[in-house]
TORGULO-549219 format. One record per residue (C-alpha): x, y, z; residue number from 1. Coordinates in nm, 3 decimals. Example, Ala and Ser with C-alpha at 12.3 -4.5 7.8 and 13.67 -1.06 7.14 Angstrom:
# TORGULO-549219
{atom {1.230,-0.450,0.780},1}
{atom {1.367,-0.106,0.714},2}
//
This chain:
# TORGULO-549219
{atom {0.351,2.371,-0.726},1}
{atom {0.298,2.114,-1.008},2}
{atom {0.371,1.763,-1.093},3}
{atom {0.404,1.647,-1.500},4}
{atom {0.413,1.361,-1.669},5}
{atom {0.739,1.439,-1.821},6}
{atom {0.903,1.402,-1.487},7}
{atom {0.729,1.102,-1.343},8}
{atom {0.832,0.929,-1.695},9}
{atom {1.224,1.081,-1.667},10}
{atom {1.204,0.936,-1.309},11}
{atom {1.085,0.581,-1.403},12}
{atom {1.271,0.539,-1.692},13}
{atom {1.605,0.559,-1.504},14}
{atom {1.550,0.345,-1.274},15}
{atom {1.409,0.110,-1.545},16}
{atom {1.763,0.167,-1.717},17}
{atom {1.885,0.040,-1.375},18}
{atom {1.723,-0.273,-1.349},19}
{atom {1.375,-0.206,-1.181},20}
{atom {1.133,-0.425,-1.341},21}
{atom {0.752,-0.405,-1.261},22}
{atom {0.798,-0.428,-0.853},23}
{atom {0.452,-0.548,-0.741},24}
{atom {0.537,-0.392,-0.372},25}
{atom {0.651,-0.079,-0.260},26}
{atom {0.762,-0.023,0.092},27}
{atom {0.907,0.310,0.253},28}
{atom {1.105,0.236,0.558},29}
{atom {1.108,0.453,0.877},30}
{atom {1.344,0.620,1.092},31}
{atom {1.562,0.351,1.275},32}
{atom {1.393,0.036,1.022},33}
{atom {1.578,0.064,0.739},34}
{atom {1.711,-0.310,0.824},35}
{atom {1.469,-0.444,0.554},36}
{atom {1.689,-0.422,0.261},37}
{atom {1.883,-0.734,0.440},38}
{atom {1.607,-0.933,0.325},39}
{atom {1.648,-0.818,-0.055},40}
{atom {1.773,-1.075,-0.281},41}
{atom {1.960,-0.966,-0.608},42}
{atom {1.924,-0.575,-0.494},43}
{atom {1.998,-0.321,-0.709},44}
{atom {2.042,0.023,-0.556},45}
{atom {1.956,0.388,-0.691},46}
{atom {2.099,0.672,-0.490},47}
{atom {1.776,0.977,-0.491},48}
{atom {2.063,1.240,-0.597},49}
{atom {2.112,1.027,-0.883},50}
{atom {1.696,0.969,-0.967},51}
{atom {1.582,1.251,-1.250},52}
{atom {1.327,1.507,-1.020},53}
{atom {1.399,1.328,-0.694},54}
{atom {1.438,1.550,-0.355},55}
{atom {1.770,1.480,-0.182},56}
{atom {1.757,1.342,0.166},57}
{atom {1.855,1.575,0.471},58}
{atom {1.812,1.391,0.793},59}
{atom {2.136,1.205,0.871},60}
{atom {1.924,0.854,1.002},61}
{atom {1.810,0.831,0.692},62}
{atom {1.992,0.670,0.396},63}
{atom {1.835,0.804,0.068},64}
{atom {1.827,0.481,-0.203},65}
{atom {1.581,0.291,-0.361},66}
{atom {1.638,-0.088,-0.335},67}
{atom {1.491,-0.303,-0.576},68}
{atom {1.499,-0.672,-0.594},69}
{atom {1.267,-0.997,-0.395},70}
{atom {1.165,-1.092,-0.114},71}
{atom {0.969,-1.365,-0.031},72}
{atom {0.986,-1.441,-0.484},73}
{atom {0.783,-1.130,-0.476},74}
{atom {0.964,-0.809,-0.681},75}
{atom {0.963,-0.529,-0.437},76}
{atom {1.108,-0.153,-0.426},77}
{atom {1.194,-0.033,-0.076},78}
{atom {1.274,0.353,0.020},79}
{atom {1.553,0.367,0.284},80}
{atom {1.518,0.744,0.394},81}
{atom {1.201,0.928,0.339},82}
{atom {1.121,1.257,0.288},83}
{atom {0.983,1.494,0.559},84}
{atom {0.790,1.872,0.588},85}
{atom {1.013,1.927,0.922},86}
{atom {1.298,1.929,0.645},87}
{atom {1.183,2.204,0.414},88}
{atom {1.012,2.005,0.152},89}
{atom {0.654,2.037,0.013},90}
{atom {0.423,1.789,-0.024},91}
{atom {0.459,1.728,-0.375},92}
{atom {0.854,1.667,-0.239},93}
{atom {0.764,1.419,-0.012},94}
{atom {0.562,1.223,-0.216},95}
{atom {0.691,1.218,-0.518},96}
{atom {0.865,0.855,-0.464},97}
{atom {0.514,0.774,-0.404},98}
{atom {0.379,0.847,-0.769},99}
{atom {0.752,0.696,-0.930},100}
{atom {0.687,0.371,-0.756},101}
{atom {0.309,0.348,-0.866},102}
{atom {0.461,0.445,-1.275},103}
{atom {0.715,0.191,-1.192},104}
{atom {0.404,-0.084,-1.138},105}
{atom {0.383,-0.134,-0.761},106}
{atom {0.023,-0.248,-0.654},107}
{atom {0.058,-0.196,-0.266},108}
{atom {0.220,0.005,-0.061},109}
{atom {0.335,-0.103,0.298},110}
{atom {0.494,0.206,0.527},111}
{atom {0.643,0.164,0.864},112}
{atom {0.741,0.474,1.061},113}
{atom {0.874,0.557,1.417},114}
{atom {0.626,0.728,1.629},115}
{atom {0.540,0.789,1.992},116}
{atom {0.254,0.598,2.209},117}
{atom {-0.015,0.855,2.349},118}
{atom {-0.242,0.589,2.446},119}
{atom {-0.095,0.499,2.784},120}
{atom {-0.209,0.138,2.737},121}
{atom {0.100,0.123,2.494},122}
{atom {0.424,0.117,2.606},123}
{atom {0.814,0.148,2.433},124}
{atom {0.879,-0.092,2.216},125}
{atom {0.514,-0.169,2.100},126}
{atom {0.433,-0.196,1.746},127}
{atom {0.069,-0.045,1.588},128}
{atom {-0.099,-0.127,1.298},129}
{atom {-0.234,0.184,1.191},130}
{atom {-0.657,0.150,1.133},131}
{atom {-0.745,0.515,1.051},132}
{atom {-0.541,0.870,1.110},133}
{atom {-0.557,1.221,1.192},134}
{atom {-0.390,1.502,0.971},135}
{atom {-0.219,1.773,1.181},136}
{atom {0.027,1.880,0.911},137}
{atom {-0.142,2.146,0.768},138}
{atom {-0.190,2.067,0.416},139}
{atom {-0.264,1.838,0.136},140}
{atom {-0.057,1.656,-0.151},141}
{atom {-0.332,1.705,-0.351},142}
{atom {-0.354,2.040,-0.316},143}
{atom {-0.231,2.197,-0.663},144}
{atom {-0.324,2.293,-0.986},145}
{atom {-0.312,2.017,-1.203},146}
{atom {-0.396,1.714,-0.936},147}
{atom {-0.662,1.600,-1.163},148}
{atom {-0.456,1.493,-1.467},149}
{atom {-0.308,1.187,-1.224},150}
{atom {-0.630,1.125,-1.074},151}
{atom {-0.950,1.199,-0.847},152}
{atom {-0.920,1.546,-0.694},153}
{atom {-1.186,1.441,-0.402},154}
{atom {-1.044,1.134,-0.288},155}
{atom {-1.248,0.934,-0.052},156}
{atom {-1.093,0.846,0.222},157}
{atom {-1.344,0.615,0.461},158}
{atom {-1.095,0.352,0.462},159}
{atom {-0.751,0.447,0.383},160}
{atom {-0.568,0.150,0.514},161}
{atom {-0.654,-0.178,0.353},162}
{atom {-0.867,-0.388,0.540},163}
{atom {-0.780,-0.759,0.382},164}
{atom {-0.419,-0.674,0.447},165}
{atom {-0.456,-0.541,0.790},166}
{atom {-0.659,-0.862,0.843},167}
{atom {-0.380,-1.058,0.719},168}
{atom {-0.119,-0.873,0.913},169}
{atom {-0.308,-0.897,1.278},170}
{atom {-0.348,-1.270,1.165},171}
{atom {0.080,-1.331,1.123},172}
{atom {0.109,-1.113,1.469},173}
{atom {-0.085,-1.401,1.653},174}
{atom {0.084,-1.659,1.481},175}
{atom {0.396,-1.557,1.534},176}
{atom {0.328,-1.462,1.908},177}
{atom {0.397,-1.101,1.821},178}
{atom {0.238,-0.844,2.010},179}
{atom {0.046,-0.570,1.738},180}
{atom {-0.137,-0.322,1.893},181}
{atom {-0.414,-0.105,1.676},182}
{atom {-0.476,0.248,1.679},183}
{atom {-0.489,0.603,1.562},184}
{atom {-0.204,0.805,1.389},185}
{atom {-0.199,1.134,1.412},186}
{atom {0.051,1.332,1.202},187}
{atom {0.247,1.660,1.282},188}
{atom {0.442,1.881,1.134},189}
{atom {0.788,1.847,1.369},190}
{atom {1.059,1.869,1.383},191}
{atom {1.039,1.986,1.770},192}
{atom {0.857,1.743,1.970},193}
{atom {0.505,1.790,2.183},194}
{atom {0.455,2.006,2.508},195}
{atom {0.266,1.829,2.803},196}
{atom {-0.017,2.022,2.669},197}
{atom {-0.032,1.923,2.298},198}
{atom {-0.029,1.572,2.424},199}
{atom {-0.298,1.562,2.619},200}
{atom {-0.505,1.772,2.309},201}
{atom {-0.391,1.474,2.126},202}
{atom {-0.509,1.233,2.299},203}
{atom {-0.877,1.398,2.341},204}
{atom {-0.875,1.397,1.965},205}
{atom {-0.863,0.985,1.942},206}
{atom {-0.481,0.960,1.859},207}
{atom {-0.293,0.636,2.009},208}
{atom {0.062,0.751,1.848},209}
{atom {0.148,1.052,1.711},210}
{atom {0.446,1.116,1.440},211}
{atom {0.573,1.330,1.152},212}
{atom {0.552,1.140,0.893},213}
{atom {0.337,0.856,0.661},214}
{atom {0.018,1.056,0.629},215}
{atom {0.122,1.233,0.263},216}
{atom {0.260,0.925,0.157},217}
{atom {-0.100,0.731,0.239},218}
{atom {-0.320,1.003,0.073},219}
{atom {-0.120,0.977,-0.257},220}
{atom {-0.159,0.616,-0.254},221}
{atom {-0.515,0.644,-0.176},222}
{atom {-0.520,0.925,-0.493},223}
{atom {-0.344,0.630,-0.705},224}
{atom {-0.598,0.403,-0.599},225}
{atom {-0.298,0.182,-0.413},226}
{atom {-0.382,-0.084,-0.101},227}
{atom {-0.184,0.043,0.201},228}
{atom {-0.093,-0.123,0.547},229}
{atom {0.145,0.096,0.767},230}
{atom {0.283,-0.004,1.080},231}
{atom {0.408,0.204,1.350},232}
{atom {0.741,0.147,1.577},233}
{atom {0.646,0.261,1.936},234}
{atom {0.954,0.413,2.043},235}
{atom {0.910,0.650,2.336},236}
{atom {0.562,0.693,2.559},237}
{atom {0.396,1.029,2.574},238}
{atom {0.240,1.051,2.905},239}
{atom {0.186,1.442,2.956},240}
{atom {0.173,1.345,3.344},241}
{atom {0.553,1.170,3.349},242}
{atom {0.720,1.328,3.066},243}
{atom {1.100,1.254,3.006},244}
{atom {1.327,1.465,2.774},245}
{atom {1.349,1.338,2.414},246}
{atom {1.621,1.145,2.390},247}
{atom {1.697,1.088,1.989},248}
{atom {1.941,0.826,2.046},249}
{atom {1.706,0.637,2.266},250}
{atom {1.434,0.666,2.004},251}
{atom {1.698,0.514,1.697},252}
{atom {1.778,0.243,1.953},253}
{atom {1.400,0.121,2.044},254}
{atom {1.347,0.120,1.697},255}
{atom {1.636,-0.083,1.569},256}
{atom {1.568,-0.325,1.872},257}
{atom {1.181,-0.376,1.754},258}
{atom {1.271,-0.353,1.358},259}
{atom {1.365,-0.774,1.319},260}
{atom {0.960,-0.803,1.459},261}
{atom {0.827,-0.572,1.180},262}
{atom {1.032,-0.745,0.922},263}
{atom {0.878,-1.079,0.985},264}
{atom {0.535,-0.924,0.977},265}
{atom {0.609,-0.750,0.671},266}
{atom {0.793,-1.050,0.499},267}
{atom {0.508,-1.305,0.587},268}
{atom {0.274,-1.074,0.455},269}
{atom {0.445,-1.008,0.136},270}
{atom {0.457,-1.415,0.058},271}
{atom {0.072,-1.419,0.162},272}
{atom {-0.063,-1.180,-0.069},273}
//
């Protein structure tokens, strides 16, 4: 598994051919939240299947485009569908929009994913501001041979998520009498959900939700050197002692039904920084 140059340039310079003009924000939407875009003024869209060296996306919730254009005056580049392990990719797949969006110009990332609430203090519906995270996935996107021509190949990671912003983000919840909770991540591989078992593991660990996604996507950044705030979706509760079927639909539903909160706090933060 490599990366080059020559393909993070090919990928950039179409979509500069398109229209996408030094975007100061990049934002990857999660499943159910890809509502966002709405906000975009003057978008231009870029299908991935049309994007030089860009995976395809497989899960059908998931749209697969980048959007460029403003919100809140500020140029931004959103990803509706991400890319996931659970789907066959690697993790130089699923984070390769990652590394075109940072050639592109963006200088923070924001990421909001679906996940589900281990800490029983948090219910359906809840949103999390992620403070630190677990990796369960197995791997690394840094892992390969030629990692240090883009960057670091120990990247310190004390701090991943960026403290001003997630500062600035619990600051909009209270004034906008939304309720953001703050917690642990922890990141699996998928795509089958968690026995009663694996839950409760999870929870000894220190996780407060627990998903299949976000976690490549913040240790690139953190490779590029790129302020990240990620927020979590809450949308089904994982109590090992009362556990329901997964219901999919149910989980798509919570998450559109939550998604206008998120895109406040995302759009008040974007005009604050």
């Amino acid at each position: 598994m490599r990366i080059t140059e020559k393909q993070l340039e090919e990928s950039a310079e179409y979509l500069k051919s398109k229209g996408f003009d030094s975007p100061e924000i990049g934002i990857v939407l999660g499943t159910g939240l890809g509502k966002l875009v709405d906000a975009i003024e003057g978008p231009i869209t870029a299908h991935y299947n049309h994007i030089p060296f860009f995976p395809l996306a497989t899960v059908e919730f998931h749209s697969g485009k980048l959007i460029y254009g403003k919100i809140e005056g500020k140029k931004v580049v959103v990803m509706q569908g991400r890319f996931h392990l659970y789907e066959g990719y690697d993790f130089l797949d699923v984070t390769y929009p990652i590394r075109v969006m940072h050639r592109l110009g963006i200088q923070r990332l924001f990421i909001s994913n679906a996940a589900g609430a281990i800490n029983l203090n948090f219910k359906k519906g809840d949103m999390m501001l992620l403070e630190d995270h677990i990796n369960l996935q197995g791997g690394s996107p840094l892992a390969f041979k030629n990692v240090s021509e883009f960057g670091d190949r120990f990247v310190d990671m004390s701090e991943p998520y960026d403290v001003e912003m997630r500062q600035k983000l619990i600051a909009i919840a209270q004034r906008e009498g939304i309720s953001l909770q703050k917690g642990v991540y922890v990141s699996v591989v998928g795509p089958q959900l968690e026995t009663k078992a694996e839950y409760r593991m999870l929870r000894i660990m220190g996780a407060d939700a627990v998903g299949m996604s976000t976690i490549p996507e913040v240790i690139v950044a953190n490779h590029l050197r790129l302020p990240i705030v990620a927020v979590s979706v809450l949308t089904d509760e994982c109590d090992p002692d009362n556990l329901q079927p997964v219901n999919i639909q149910e989980i798509i539903e919570v998450a559109g039904k939550t998604e206008p909160k998120m895109v406040k706090l995302f759009a008040e933060l974007i005009k604050e920084i």
